[in-house]
C-alpha positions as CSV (number, residue, x, y, z in Angstrom):
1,X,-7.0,-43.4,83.9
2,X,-5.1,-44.3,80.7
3,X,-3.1,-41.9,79.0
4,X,-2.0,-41.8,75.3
5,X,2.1,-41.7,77.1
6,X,1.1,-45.2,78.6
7,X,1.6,-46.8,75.5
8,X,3.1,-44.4,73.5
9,X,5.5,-41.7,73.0
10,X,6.1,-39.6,69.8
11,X,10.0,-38.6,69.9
12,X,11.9,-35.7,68.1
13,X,14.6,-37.8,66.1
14,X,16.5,-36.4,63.9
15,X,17.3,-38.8,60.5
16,X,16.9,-38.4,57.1
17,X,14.0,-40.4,55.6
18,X,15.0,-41.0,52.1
19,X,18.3,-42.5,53.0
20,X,16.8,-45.0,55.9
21,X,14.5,-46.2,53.2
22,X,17.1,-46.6,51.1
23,X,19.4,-48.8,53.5
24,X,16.0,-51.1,53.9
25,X,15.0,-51.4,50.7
26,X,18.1,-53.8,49.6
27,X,16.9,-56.1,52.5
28,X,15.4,-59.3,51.1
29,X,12.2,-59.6,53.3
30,X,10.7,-62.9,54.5
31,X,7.7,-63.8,56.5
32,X,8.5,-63.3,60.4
33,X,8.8,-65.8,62.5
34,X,9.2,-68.4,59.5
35,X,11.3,-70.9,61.8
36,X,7.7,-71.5,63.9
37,X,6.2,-72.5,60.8
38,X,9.2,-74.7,60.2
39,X,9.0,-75.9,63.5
40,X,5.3,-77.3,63.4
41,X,3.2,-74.6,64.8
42,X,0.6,-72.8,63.1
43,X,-1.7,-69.9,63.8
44,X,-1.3,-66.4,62.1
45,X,2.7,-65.8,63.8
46,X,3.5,-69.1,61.9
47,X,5.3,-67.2,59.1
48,X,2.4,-65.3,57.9
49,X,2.9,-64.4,54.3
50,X,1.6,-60.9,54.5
51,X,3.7,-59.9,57.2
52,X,7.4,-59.8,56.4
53,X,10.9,-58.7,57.4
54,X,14.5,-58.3,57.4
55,X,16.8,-58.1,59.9
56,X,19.0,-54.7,59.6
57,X,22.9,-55.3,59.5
58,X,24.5,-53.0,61.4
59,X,27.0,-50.5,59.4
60,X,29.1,-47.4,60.7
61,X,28.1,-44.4,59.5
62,X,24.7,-45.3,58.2
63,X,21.1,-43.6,58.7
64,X,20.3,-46.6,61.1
65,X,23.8,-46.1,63.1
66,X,22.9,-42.5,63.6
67,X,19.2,-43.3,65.0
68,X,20.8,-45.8,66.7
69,X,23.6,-43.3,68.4
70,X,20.2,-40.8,68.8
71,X,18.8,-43.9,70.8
72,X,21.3,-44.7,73.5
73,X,21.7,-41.2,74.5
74,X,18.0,-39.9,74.6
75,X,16.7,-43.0,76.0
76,X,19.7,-44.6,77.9
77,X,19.7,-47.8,76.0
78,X,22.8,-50.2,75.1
79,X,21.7,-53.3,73.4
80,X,19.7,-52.2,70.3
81,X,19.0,-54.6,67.3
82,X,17.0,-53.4,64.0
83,X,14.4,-54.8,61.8
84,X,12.6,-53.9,58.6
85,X,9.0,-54.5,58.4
86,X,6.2,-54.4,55.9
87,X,2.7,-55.3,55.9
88,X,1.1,-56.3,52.5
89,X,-2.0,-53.7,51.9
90,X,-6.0,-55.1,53.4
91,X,-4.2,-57.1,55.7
92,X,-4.3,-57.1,59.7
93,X,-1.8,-58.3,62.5
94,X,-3.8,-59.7,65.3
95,X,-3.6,-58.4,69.1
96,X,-0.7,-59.5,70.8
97,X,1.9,-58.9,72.9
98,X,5.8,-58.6,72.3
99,X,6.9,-60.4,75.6
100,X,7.4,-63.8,74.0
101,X,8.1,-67.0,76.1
102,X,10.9,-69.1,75.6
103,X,10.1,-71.4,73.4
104,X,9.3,-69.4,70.5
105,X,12.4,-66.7,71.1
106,X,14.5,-70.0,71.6
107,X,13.3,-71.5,68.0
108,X,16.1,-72.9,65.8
109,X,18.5,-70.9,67.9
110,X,22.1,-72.4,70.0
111,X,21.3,-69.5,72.2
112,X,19.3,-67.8,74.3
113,X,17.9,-64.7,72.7
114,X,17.4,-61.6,74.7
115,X,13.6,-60.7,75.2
116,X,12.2,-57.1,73.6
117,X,11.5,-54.7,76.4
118,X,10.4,-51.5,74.1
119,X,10.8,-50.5,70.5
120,X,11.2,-47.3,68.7
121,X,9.2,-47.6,65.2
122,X,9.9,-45.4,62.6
123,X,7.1,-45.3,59.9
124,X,8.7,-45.6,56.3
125,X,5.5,-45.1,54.2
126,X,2.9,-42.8,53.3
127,X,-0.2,-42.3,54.4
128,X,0.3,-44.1,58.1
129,X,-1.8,-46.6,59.6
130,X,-2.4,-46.7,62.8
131,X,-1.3,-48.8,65.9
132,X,-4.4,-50.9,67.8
133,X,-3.5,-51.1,71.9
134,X,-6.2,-52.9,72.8
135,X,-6.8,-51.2,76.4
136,X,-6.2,-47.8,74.9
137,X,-7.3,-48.0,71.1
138,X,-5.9,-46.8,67.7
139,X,-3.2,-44.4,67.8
140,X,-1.5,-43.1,64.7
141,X,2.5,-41.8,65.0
142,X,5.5,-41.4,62.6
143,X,8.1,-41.8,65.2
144,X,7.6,-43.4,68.6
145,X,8.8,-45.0,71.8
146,X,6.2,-48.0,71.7
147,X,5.0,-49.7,74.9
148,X,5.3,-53.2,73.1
149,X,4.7,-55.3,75.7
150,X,1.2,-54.1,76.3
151,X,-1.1,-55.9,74.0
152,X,-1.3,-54.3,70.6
153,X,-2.2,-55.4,66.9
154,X,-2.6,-53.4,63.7
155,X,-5.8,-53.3,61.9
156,X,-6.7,-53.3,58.2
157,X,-5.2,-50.8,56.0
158,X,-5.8,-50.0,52.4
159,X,-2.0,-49.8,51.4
160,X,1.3,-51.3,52.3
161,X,2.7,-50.4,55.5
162,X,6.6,-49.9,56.2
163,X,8.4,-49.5,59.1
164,X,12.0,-49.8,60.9
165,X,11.7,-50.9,64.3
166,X,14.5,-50.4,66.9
167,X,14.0,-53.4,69.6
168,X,15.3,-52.3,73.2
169,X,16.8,-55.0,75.3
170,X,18.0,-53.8,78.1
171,X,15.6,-50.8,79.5
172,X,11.8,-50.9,79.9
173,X,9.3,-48.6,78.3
174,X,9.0,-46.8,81.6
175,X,12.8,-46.6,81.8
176,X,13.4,-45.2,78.3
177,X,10.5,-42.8,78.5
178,X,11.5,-41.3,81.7
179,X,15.5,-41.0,80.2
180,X,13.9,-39.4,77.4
181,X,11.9,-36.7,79.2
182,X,14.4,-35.8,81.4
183,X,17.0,-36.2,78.8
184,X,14.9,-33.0,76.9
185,X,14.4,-31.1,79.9
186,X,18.1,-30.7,80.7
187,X,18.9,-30.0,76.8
188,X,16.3,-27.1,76.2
């Protein structure tokens, strides 16, 4: 049977909320995955307008560098990049899955880009809208380890949704969830 964990794992972080959103909100966003759309494909990951991000440059001593630091000791991770996302508000991100072949992580890139395993999301607005697994069904968190290559999307939602997300490269869901567990059990 399927269990909320499967997908999905709320984590105790510690971070001040006021000064990540600050270090995001001097990104200039743009609609993800803009070099498909540049590329010739279509369909709604084709640079869809209502979708947009930024990557997050990575700076000593910033709220981001201590999530990140948080990160590779509770979870066990090494390779970590960071994104800003927002969602416009009434708008909806279709299922999908975050394992993404080849040719679209290899798109107007010299090299190979390293493949997402898990994220952590951190939500960055108010009220939350939820996450759509589509084996599982809508779950709403503020700060998660996210099964991201199970098949997820995000449904309609009446205002703007905001998020950092925390891409793992090198350790699977599984992996980071089990590090994470047993990394709180020997800390209590």
């Amino acid at each position: 049977m399927q269990q909320e964990s499967d997908y999905l794992y709320e984590l105790d972080l510690q971070y001040d909320i006021n000064k990540l959103q600050q270090e995001v909100d001097v990104l200039d966003l743009e609609p993800y995955f803009k070099e498909l759309k540049e590329a010739g494909h279509t369909g709604w990951f084709a640079g869809p307008e209502t979708w947009l991000m930024a990557g997050v440059p990575y700076q000593s001593g910033t709220e981001v560098d201590i999530i990140c630091k948080q990160l590779r000791d509770l979870l066990g991770t090494n390779e970590i990049e960071v994104l800003t996302f927002t969602q416009e508000a009434n708008t909806s991100v279709p299922a999908h899955s975050d394992s993404l072949p080849d040719s679209i992580l290899n798109i107007g890139s010299t090299t190979k880009v390293k493949p997402i395993k898990c994220a952590v999301n951190i939500q960055l607005s108010y009220p939350v809208g939820p996450i759509n697994f589509s084996e599982y069904g809508l779950i709403t968190y503020n700060c998660a380890l996210l099964n991201i290559i199970k098949e997820h999307g995000v449904p309609v939602f009446p205002t703007e949704r905001k998020f950092i997300k925390f891409k793992i490269l090198d350790i699977s869901y599984k992996q980071a969830l089990l590090h994470y567990r047993q990394y709180k059990l020997d800390n209590e």
